[in-house]
C-alpha positions, 0 to 999 in steps of 0.5 A: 758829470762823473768826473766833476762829482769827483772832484766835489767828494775830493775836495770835500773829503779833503776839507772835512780832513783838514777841519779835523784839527783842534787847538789845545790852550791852557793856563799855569798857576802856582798858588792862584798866581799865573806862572812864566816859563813852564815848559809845556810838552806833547811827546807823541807829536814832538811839539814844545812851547813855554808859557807866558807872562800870564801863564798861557800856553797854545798849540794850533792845527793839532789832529784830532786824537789822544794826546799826553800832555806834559808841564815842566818847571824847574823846582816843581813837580811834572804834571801830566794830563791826558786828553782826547781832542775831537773839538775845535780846542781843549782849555787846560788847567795846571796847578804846579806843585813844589819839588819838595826834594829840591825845595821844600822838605817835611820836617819834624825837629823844628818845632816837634810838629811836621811841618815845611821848611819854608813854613818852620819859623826854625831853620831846618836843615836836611841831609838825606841818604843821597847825600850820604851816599855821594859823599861816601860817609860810613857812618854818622860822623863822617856826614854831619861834615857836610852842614853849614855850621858844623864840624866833626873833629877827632880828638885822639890820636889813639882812639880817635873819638869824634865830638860835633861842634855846632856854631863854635861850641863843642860837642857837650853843648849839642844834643844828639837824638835817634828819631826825637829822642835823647837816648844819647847818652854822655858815655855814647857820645864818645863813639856813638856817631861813628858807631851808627852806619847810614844805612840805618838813616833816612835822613838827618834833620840839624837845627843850629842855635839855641831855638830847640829848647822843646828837646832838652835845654842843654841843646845850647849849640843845636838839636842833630835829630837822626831819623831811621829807615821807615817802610815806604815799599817792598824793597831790598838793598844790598852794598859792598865796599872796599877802601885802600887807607893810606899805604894800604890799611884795609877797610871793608864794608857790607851793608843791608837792607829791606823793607816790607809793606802790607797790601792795605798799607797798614803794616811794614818793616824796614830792616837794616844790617851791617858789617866793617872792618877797618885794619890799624893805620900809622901815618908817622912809621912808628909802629903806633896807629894814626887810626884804630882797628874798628870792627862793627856788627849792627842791625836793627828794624823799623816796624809801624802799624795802623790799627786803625785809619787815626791810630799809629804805633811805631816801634824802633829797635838796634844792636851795635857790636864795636871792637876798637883798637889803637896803639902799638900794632903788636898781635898781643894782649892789650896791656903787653903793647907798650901804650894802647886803648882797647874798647868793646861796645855792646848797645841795645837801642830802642823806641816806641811811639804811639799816637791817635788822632781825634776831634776832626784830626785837628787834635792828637796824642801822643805817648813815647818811651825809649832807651838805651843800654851800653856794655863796654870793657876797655883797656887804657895804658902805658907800659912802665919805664921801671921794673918795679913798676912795671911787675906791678903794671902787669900784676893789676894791668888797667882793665875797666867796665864801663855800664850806661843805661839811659830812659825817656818816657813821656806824653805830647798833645797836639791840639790846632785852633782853626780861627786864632785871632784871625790866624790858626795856632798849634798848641803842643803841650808835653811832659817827659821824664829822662834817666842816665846812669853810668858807671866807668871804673878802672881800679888800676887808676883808682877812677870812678864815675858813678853818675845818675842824672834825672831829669822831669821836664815840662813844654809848652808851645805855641805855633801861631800863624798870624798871617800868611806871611807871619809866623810867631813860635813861642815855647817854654820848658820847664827841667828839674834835674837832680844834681839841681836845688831848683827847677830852670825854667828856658823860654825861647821865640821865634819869629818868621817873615814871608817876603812874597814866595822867595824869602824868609825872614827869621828871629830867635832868642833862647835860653839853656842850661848845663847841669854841673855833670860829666858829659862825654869827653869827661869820660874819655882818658887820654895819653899825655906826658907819658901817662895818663890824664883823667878829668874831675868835677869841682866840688863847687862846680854849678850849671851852666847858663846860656842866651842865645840870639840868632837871625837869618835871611834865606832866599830860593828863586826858580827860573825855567832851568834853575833853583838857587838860592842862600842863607845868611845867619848871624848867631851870638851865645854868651855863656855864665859861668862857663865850664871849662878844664883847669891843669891841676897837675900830675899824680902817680898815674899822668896829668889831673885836670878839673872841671870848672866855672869860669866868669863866662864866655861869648861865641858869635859868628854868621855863616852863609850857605849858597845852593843851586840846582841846575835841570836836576842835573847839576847841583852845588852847595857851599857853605862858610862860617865866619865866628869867635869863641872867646872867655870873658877872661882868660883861663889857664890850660897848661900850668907854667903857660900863659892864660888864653881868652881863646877857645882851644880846638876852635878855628875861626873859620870853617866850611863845606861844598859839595857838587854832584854832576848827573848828565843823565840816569846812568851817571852820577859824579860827585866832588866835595870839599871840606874846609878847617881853618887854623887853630890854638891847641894844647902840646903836652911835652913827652914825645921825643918830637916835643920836650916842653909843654907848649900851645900850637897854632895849626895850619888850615886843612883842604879835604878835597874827595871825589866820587864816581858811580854808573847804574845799569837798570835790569827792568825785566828783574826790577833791579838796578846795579850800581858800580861806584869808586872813588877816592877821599882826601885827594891831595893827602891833607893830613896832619904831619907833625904827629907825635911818635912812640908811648909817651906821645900826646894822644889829644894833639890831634887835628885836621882831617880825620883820615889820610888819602882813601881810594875805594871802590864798591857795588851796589844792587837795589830794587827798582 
């Protein structure tokens, strides 16, 4: 009797363990839509599954107990619930959420309202400060060359000054904002994107074509908006790197930062500091530099404040210190080397925003003002062949000070209407006031520009989401600029198509204009033929117009372990009365050159970017341009040389790739490429290499470069360190036909902007 009671509580207690097992089910949805493939996790039990076509998801026989469980999809943020099974089954519910850093960015540049990208009806591109970092870019200059569209090229061999080109038009037809606003200035432009270090940049937000008419109508080729570090945590960052240029020109960087936020969220700081120094390079052995001497001191802090929950202030503000020399590598004045360039900037940067929103956060305001302010001495000048001539060189050596101030102020209203035509619609309305002077003057050469510009300008747009699926974008902006009889009215549309959740669907039309003003590379005074050439404005000389056309296709598919995806854009502009650089000869100090209206010109290109993201451990971008930048008739560059249609300095064919490898969270590889395609240029005659006055046809260029960093963690200090190296432009393609001596032609320059560059570096940051 004992022994059979045994065995009852045995097989009881056995049965009663074995019905302690429960059954966890559940569904996925991404938008109320049952999603295929997520992979679903229980870590403590080791247990995986993915789910099916309707979403669902099932573990059987699991004990009872509490349990986390994980669901994973590429594109899509982990979600992660926790349970305690102590029933027969758990119903679980995940609703996915995008990656937005993968996918589907906040932006801002757009439409001057945040918004997603797959929302924007403006195609938004990003480049964020990973990026930045693995394609090892010092400044601004060096990653704007990794955005379909774009090229940075350097145009003097002497100063190497950089202008941005944005769908074939050059730098001018470009505006350049610093967190919205349009404080670069024309004399900034000719420095300031190498003067501006990434350690001072969240991210960059590009916006190609003529659809920001809200931010200036001289934005003809595109809007590069640079928005600054912001406070997001307490945290510190601290790097150091080292460069080998060539046959070993130094170049050391030191750079900052940190940042500093309330217990109650409702103040922070961002700071930043920076410190380079870049020894002269000569590439051709003649004692004449290929790349400047650079010294750079920046800092700056970021600082917002919430006084209170619907209120925000934000103010902004910078210094940049830069000594840049090139020329003859002598350890003397700048006037006894026999042909050099001598600046010194001094820039104060500065902004401030305050916003508050009202009527149930369906209205805002917003009130702004920002400046800048540039000092810069420099010297530009060739030593005289003959004696006389050159006492009187030595006598009056050709100094010259340069002064910019630039200041914008004005007022947006953001105002949502909730039930639009059974749609919802933003409307912004905004005016803003824009002031530039600048004042650039050497007497040795009897140069003077003494240029104030004003500009009142008015907006209004309207955000209209017609349906889901449908988005039309309206605006127009009114400008009355000073050196203009009339105000120009510039409107533009935009319209964006969702097909199903992959794709969009974009249209744009705008219109622009260019005052007849000296822009940046008008400032720039460049060697030629032995002196010097300067650049005036035609008495005659009136703006500018524009119309701009552009469509694009863009395409993004998640699967269980990838996200890929692309754009195609088509672009065309045609320009009236195109500004264009007519040779009127030499003075007694070089060449003249004035600028002109030409009959017009037309650019049209398309370019295609393709993208994919492997289980975030391998990601690939590449983008091509394919465009034509042509006058309606052919103008004169060089006297005695025939007329070209072509525009100068302007390949055909251009593009980027960019592949970052990170097998797991200690290794990051990163390999990019950046492609120039051949080119029409201007060869002024005076160098030993080049007796008469020519155009060349350069070869393509392959800048191929890599990067390798490994990270430890120390968690018990909360820091991790970053050792990295690598080397830019492996293969050393570089220009090779370089002018030599004094009298060399200091704009024939091209192709990549430095030689082979090995570097190595450290990195600590906060955790």
């Amino acid at each position: 009797m004992i022994s059979f009671i045994r065995i009852f509580v045995l097989f009881a207690f056995c049965f009663a363990t074995q019905a302690q097992t429960s059954q966890i089910r559940g569904t996925v949805h991404f938008n109320n839509t049952p999603q295929e493939f997520v992979n679903i996790y229980v870590k403590s039990l080791k247990k995986g599954t993915t789910t099916d076509q309707n979403g669902q998801f099932e573990f059987s026989d699991i004990p009872y107990g509490v349990y986390k469980v994980q669901a994973s999809f590429m594109g899509f943020q982990t979600q992660v619930k926790t349970i305690n099974l102590e029933s027969d089954f758990v119903d679980l519910q995940f609703k996915m959420k995008e990656n937005i850093e993968l996918l589907d960015q906040i932006v801002v540049t757009g439409t001057k309202t945040f918004k997603r990208k797959t929302d924007s009806p403006i195609i938004v591109n990003v480049i964020d400060s990973r990026r930045l970092s693995e394609t090892q870019s010092c400044n601004i200059s060096e990653g704007l060359k990794f955005q379909p569209g774009l090229r940075v090229e350097t145009d003097c061999q002497t100063c190497n000054y950089t202008q941005l080109r944005m769908n074939g038009l050059g730098g001018s037809y470009s505006q350049i904002l610093i967190n919205g606003r349009p404080i670069f200035s024309p004399l900034t432009g000719l420095y300031g994107m190498e003067q501006i270090p990434t350690n001072m940049v969240d991210r960059i937000e590009v916006v190609r074509g003529g659809g920001s008419a809200l931010y200036g109508s001289s934005a003809i080729g595109g809007t590069v908006n640079i928005l600054t570090k912001i406070p997001k945590e307490s945290a510190y960052e601290l790097s150091y790197s080292n460069q080998w240029i060539g046959d070993g020109a130094m170049d050391n960087m030191l750079s900052g930062n940190a940042s500093v936020l309330s217990h109650n969220e409702k103040a922070g700081a961002a700071f930043f500091v920076n410190k380079r120094f870049r020894e002269t390079y000569d590439e051709n052995g003649d004692n004449f530099s290929e790349l400047p001497e650079l010294r750079t001191n920046s800092f700056g802090a970021n600082l917002f404040f919430l006084p209170k929950k619907n209120q925000k202030l934000e103010t902004s503000i910078s210094s940049i210190t830069e000594y840049r020399y090139g020329g003859e590598m002598v350890d003397k004045a700048a006037h006894l080397a026999l042909q050099s360039e001598e600046r010194t900037h001094h820039v104060l940067m500065g902004s401030a925003d305050y916003q508050i929103n009202f009527n149930q956060e369906n209205s805002s305001f917003i009130t702004y003002i920002s400046g800048q302010k540039t000092k810069r001495k420099h010297y530009t000048g060739i030593i005289p062949d003959e004696p006389v001539q050159y006492e009187q060189f030595i006598q009056n050596p050709p100094y010259g000070n340069s002064d910019n101030i630039t200041y914008q102020s004005g007022i947006q209203i953001n105002h949502r209407l909730e039930d639009f035509l059974k749609g919802s619609n933003v409307l912004t309305l905004g005016t803003e006031y824009v002031s530039d002077d600048v004042s650039d003057q050497i007497e040795a050469y009897n140069y003077k520009i003494d240029q104030e510009t004003n500009t009142i300008g008015a907006f209004l747009q309207s955000d209209w989401q017609v349906s889901p699926d449908l988005n039309l974008l309206t605006g127009v902006r009114m400008d009355k600029h000073n050196l203009l009889d009339k105000a120009i009215l510039s409107p533009r549309v935009s319209l964006l198509y969702k097909l199903k959740k992959t794709t969009q669907i974009r249209a744009t039309w705008g219109t622009g204009f260019r005052a007849p003003q000296a822009f940046d590379s008008d400032l720039h005074i460049a060697f030629a033929g032995g002196g010097i050439s300067r650049i005036t404005l035609s008495p005659d000389l009136k703006e500018e117009r524009s119309n701009s056309f552009s469509g694009s296709i863009n395409f993004d598919k998640a699967t269980e372990h990838m996200v890929a995806g692309f754009t195609l854009e088509g672009f065309y502009t045609h320009l009236n009365d195109a500004f264009y650089q007519h040779h009127t000869g030499e003075d007694e100090f070089g060449e003249t050159f004035e600028k002109r209206n030409g009959d017009g010109a037309t650019v049209q290109g398309f370019t295609l970017e393709v993208r994919a993201n492997f289980d975030q451990k391998l990601q690939i971008e590449t983008g091509l341009t394919l465009q034509t930048s042509q006058y309606d008739e052919a103008i004169e560059n060089i006297e005695g040389l025939p007329t070209k249609k072509e525009f100068l300095r302007t390949p055909n064919t251009y593009g980027y790739s960019t592949l970052s490898f990170m097998p797991n969270k200690q290794w990051n590889i990163a390999l990019n490429a950046v492609y120039t395609g051949k080119m029409d240029i201007a060869h002024f005659a005076g160098a030993p290499e080049q007796e008469v006055d020519a155009y060349k046809v350069t070869p393509d260029f392959m800048e191929l470069s890599m990067r390798i960093a490994y990270t430890v963690d120390w968690k018990q200090t909360k820091t991790a360190l970053e050792i990295f190296g690598g080397v830019k432009n492996i293969t050393n393609a570089y220009q090779s036909d370089f002018d030599s001596g004094k009298n060399r032609d200091s704009n024939y320059v091209y192709g990549p902007g430095l030689p082979r560059a090995i570097y190595i570096g450290v990195n600590l940051r906060s955790l």
